[in-house]
Each structure stands twice: as C-alpha cells, then as structure tokens.
C-alpha positions in Angstrom: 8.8 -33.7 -17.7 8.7 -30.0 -18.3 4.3 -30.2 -18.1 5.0 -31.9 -15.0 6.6 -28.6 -13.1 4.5 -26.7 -14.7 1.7 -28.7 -12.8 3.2 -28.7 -9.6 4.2 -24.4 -9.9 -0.1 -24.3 -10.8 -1.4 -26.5 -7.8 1.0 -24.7 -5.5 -0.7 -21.3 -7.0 -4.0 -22.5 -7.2 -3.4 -23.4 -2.9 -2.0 -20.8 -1.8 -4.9 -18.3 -4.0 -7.3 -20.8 -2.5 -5.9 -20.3 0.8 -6.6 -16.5 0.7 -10.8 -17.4 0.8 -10.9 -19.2 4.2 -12.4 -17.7 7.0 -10.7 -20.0 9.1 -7.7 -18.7 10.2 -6.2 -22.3 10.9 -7.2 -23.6 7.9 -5.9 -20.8 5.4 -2.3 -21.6 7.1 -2.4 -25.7 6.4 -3.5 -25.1 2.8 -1.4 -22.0 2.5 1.8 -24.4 4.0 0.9 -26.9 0.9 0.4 -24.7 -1.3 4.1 -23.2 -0.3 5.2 -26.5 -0.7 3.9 -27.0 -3.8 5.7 -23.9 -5.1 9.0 -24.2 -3.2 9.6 -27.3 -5.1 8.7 -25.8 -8.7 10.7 -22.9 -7.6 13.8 -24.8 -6.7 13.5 -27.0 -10.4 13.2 -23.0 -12.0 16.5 -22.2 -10.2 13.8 -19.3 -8.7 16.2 -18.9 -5.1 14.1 -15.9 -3.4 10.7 -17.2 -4.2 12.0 -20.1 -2.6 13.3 -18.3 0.6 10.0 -16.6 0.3 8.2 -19.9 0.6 9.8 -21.4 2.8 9.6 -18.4 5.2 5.7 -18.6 4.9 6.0 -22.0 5.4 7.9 -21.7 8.7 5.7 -18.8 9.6 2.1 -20.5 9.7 3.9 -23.7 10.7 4.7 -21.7 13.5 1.6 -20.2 14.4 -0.3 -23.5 14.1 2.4 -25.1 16.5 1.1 -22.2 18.8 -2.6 -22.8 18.4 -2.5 -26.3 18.7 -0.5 -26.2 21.7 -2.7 -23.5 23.4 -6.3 -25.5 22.3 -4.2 -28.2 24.4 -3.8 -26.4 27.0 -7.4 -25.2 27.6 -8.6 -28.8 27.0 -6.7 -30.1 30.2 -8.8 -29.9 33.4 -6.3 -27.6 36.0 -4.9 -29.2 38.5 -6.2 -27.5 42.0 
C-alpha cells in the first residue's frame, strides 16, 4: 500500500511540474488543480498539514480564477440585449 502513495505524491508532482509548461493560462490551472489534488491526498496519508493547506490554497485559487474566466467567456458569448 505504501508504493501506492508514493504513486499518487509522483503523479500529483509530475501535474503540477507539467502544469508549469502550458502556455495556456486556463489549462496550466485545470492540470495544476489535479495535480494539487493528487498531492493534497498523499500529503494528508504523510500527516504533511502545510503542504496540504498549501494545496488546497492553489487549489481554491485557480478554481477561482477559472470560475472567473468561464463566467466572463459567458458573458461575451450572449448577444446584449438593446
């Protein structure tokens, strides 16, 4: 079971690394959120408490801001009302 943790701390790293090398600002926060994920939940098995406040922070934080972005592509889409 111990491998197991060790595979989920690594795809959590492996995300959030990967996440850095987008040029898309939108996509670099969905994989960074999953990779947060990833490593909130090896963090919490490690008893590791701030790098899970630190996760779920950046979690909340690019959650946030896609929220936002989504909400303002909305926005434009819709024809105005005259």
């Amino acid at each position: 079971m111990h491998i197991f943790w060790e595979v989920i701390g690594y795809i959590g790293t492996i995300l959030v690394i990967l996440s850095m090398m987008m040029t898309s600002v939108t996509k670099l926060r969905v994989i960074n959120v999953c990779g947060a994920a990833f490593s909130t939940v090896y963090a919490v098995v490690c008893d590791a408490w701030a790098i899970v406040v630190m996760n779920v922070c950046l979690m909340a934080i690019n959650i946030f801001h896609l929220i936002r972005e989504y909400k303002m592509k909305k926005s434009d889409v819709q024809p105005h009302a005259e």
